[in-house]
N, CA, C and O atoms as CSV, one atom per row, in Angstrom:
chain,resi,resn,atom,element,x,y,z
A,1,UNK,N,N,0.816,-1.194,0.000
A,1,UNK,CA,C,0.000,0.000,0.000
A,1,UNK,C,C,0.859,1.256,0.000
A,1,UNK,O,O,0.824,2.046,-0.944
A,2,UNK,N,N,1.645,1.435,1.089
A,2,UNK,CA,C,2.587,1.897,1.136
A,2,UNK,C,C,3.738,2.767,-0.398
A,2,UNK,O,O,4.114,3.917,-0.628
A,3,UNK,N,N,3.904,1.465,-1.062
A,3,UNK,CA,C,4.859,1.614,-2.611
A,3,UNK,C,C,3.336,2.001,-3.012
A,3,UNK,O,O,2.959,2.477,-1.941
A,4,UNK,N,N,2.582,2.064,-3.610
A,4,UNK,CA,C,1.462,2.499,-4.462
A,4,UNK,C,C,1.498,3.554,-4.241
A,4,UNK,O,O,1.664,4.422,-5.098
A,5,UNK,N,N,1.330,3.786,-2.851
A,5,UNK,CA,C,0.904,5.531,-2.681
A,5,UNK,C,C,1.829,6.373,-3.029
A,5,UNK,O,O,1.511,7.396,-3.635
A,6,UNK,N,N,3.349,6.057,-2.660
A,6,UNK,CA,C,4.440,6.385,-3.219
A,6,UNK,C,C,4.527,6.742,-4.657
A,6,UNK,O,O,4.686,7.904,-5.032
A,7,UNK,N,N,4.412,5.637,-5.529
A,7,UNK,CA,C,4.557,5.487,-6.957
A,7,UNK,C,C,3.283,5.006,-7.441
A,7,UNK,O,O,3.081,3.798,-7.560
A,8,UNK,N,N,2.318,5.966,-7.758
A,8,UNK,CA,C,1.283,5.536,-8.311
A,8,UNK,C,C,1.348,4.978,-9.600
A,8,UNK,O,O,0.481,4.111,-9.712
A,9,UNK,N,N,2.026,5.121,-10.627
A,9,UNK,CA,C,1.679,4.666,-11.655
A,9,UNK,C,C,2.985,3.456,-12.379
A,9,UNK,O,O,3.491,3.185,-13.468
A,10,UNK,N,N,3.067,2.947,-10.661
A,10,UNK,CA,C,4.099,1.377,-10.617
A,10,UNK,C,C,3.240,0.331,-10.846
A,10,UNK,O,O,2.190,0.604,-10.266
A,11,UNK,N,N,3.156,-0.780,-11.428
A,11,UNK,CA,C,2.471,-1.711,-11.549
A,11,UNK,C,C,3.062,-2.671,-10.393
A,11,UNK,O,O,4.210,-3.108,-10.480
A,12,UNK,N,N,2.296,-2.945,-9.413
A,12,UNK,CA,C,2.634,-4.174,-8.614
A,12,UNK,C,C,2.414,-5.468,-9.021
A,12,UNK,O,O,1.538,-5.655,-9.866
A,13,UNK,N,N,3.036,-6.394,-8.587
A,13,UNK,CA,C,2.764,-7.797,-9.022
A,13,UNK,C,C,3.233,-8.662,-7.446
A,13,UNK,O,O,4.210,-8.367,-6.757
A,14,UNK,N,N,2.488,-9.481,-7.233
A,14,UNK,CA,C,2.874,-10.398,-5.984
A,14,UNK,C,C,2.652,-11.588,-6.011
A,14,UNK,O,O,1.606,-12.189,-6.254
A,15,UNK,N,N,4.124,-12.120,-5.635
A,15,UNK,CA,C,4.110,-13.738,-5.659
A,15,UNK,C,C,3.874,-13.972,-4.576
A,15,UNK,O,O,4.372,-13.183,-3.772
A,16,UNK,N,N,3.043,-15.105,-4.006
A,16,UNK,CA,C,3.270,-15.621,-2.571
A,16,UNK,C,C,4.157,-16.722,-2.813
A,16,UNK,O,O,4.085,-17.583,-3.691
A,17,UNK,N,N,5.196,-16.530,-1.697
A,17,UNK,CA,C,5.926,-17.743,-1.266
A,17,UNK,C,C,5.748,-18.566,-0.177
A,17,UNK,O,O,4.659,-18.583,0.398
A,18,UNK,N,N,6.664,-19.246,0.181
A,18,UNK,CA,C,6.371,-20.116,1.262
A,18,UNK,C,C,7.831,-19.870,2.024
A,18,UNK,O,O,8.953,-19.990,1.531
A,19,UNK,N,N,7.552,-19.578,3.063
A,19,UNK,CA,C,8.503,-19.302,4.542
A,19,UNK,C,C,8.277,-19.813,5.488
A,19,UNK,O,O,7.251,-19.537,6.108
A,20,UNK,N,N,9.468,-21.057,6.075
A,20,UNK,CA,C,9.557,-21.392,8.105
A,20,UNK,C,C,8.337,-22.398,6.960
A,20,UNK,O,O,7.586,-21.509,6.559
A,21,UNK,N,N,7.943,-23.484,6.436
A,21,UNK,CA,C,6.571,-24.025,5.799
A,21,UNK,C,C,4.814,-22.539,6.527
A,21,UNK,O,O,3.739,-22.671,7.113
A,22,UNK,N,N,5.422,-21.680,6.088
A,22,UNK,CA,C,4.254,-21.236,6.081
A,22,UNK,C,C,3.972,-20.515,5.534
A,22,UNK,O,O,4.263,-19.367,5.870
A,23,UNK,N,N,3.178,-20.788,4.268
A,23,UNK,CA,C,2.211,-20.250,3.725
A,23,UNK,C,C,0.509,-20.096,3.061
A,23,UNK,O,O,-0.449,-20.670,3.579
A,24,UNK,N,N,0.404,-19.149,1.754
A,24,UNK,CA,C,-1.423,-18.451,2.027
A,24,UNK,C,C,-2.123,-19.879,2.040
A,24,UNK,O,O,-3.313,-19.566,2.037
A,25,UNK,N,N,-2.081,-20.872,2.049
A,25,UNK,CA,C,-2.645,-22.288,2.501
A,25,UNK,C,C,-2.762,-22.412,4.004
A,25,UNK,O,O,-3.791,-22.867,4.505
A,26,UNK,N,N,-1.815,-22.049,4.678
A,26,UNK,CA,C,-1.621,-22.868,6.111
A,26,UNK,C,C,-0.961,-22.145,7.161
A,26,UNK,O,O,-0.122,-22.624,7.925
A,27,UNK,N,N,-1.468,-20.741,7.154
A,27,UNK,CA,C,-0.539,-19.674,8.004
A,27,UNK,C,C,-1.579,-19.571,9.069
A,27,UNK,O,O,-1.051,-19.482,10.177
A,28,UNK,N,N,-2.998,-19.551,9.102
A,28,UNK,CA,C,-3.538,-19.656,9.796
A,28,UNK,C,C,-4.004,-21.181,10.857
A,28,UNK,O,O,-4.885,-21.319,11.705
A,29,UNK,N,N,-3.003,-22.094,10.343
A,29,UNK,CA,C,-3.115,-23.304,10.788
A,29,UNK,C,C,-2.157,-23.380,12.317
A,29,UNK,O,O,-2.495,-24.191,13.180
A,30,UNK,N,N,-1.343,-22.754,12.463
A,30,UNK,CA,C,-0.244,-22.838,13.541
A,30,UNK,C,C,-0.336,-21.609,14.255
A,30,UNK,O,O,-0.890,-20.602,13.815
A,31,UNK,N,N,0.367,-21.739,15.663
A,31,UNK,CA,C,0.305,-20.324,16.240
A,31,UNK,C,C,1.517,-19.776,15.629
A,31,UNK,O,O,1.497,-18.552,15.500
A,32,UNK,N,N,2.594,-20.399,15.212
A,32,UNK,CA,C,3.423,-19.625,15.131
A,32,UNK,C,C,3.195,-18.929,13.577
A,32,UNK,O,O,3.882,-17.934,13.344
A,33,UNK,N,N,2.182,-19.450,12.414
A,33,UNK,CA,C,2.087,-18.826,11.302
A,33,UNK,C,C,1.428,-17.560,11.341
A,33,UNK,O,O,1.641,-16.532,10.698
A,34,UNK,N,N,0.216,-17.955,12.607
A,34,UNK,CA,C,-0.397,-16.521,12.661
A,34,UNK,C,C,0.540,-15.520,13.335
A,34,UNK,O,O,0.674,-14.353,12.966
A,35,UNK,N,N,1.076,-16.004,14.198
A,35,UNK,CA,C,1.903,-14.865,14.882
A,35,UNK,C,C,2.861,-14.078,14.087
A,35,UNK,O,O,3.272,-12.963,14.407
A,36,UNK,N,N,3.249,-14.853,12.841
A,36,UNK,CA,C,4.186,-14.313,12.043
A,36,UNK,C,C,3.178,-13.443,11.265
A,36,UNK,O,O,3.465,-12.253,11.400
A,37,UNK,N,N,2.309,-13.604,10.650
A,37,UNK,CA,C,1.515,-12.787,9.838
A,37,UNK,C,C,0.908,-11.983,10.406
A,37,UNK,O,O,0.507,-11.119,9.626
A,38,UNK,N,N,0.512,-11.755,11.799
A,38,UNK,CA,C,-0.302,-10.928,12.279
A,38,UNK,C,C,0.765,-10.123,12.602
A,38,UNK,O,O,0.425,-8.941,12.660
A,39,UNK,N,N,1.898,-10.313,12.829
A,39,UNK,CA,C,3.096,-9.353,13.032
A,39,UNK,C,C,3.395,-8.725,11.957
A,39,UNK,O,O,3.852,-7.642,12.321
A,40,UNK,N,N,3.398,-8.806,10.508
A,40,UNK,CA,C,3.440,-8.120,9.267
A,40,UNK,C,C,2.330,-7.519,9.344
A,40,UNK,O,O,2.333,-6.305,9.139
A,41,UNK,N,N,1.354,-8.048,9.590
A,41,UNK,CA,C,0.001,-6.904,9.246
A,41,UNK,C,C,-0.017,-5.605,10.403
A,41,UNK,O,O,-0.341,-4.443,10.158
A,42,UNK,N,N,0.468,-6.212,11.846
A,42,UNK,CA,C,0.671,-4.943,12.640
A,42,UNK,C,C,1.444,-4.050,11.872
A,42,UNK,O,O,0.868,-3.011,11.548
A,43,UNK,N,N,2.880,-4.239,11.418
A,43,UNK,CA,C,4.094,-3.653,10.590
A,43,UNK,C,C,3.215,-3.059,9.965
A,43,UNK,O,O,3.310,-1.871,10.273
A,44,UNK,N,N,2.335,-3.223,9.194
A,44,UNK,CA,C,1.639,-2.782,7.822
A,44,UNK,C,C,0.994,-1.627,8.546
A,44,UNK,O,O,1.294,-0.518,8.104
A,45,UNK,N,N,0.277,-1.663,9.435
A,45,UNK,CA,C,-0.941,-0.421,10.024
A,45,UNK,C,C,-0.029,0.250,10.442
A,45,UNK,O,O,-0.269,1.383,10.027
A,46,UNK,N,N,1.087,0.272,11.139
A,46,UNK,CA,C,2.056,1.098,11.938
A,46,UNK,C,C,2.523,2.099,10.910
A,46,UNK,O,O,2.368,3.305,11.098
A,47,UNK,N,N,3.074,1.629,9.862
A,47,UNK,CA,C,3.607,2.600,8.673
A,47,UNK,C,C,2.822,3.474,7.772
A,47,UNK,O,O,3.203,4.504,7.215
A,48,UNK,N,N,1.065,2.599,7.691
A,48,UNK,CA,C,0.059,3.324,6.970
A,48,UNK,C,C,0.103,4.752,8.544
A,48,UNK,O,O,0.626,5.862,8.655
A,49,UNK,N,N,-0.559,4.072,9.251
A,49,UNK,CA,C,-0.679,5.275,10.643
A,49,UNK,C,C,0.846,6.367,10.231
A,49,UNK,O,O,0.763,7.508,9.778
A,50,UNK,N,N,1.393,6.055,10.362
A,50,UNK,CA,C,2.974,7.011,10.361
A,50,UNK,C,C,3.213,7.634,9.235
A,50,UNK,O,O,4.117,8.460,9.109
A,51,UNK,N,N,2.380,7.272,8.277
A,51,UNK,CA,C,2.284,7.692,6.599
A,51,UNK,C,C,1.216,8.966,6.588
A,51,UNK,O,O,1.435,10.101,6.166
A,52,UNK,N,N,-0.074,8.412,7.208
A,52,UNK,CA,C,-1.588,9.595,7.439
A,52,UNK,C,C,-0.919,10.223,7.991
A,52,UNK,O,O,-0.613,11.166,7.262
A,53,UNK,N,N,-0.252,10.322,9.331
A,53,UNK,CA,C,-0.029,11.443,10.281
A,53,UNK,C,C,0.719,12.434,9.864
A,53,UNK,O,O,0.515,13.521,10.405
A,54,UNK,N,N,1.938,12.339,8.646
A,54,UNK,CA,C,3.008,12.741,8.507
A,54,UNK,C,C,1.821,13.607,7.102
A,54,UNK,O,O,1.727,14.823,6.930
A,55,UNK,N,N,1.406,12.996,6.657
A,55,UNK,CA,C,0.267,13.813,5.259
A,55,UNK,C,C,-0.349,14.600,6.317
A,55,UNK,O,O,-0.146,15.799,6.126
A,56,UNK,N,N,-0.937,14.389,7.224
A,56,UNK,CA,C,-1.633,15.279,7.878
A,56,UNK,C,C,-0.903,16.602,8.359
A,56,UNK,O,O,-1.438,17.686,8.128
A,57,UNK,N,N,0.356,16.527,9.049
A,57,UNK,CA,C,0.805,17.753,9.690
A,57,UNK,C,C,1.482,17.994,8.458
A,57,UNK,O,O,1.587,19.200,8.684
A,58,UNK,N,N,1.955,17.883,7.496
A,58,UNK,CA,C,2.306,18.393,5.956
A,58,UNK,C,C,0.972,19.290,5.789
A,58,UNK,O,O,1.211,20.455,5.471
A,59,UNK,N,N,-0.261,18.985,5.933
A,59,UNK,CA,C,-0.766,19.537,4.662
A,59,UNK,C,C,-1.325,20.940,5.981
A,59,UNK,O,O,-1.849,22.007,5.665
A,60,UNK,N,N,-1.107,20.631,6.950
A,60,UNK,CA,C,-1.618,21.691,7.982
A,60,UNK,C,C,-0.550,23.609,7.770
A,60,UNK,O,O,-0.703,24.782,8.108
A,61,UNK,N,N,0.657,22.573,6.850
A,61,UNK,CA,C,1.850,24.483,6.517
A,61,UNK,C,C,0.924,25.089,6.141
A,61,UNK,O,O,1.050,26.268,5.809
């Protein structure tokens, strides 16, 4: 989300792989797959949040 907003007119493309055996099949099967993914998706909101805030007091000059 992040690279998009950045470079809008980048074409993304995404492979899923498989990491530690966990992947988009079976990440929700283990604690430790969710814990790993729910830890990227925290990562993910932390940087969107830190991304709005930083647009926000920008656009307040």
């Amino acid at each position: 989300m992040y690279f998009q907003w950045t470079y809008p007119e980048a074409k993304i493309m995404i492979c899923s792989i498989e990491i530690q055996r966990i992947n988009k099949e079976s990440w929700f099967k283990s604690s430790a797959g969710i814990k790993h993914v729910m830890g990227e998706l925290m990562r993910c909101g932390t940087l969107i949040y830190r991304c709005n805030s930083w647009l926000l007091s920008t656009n307040k000059r």
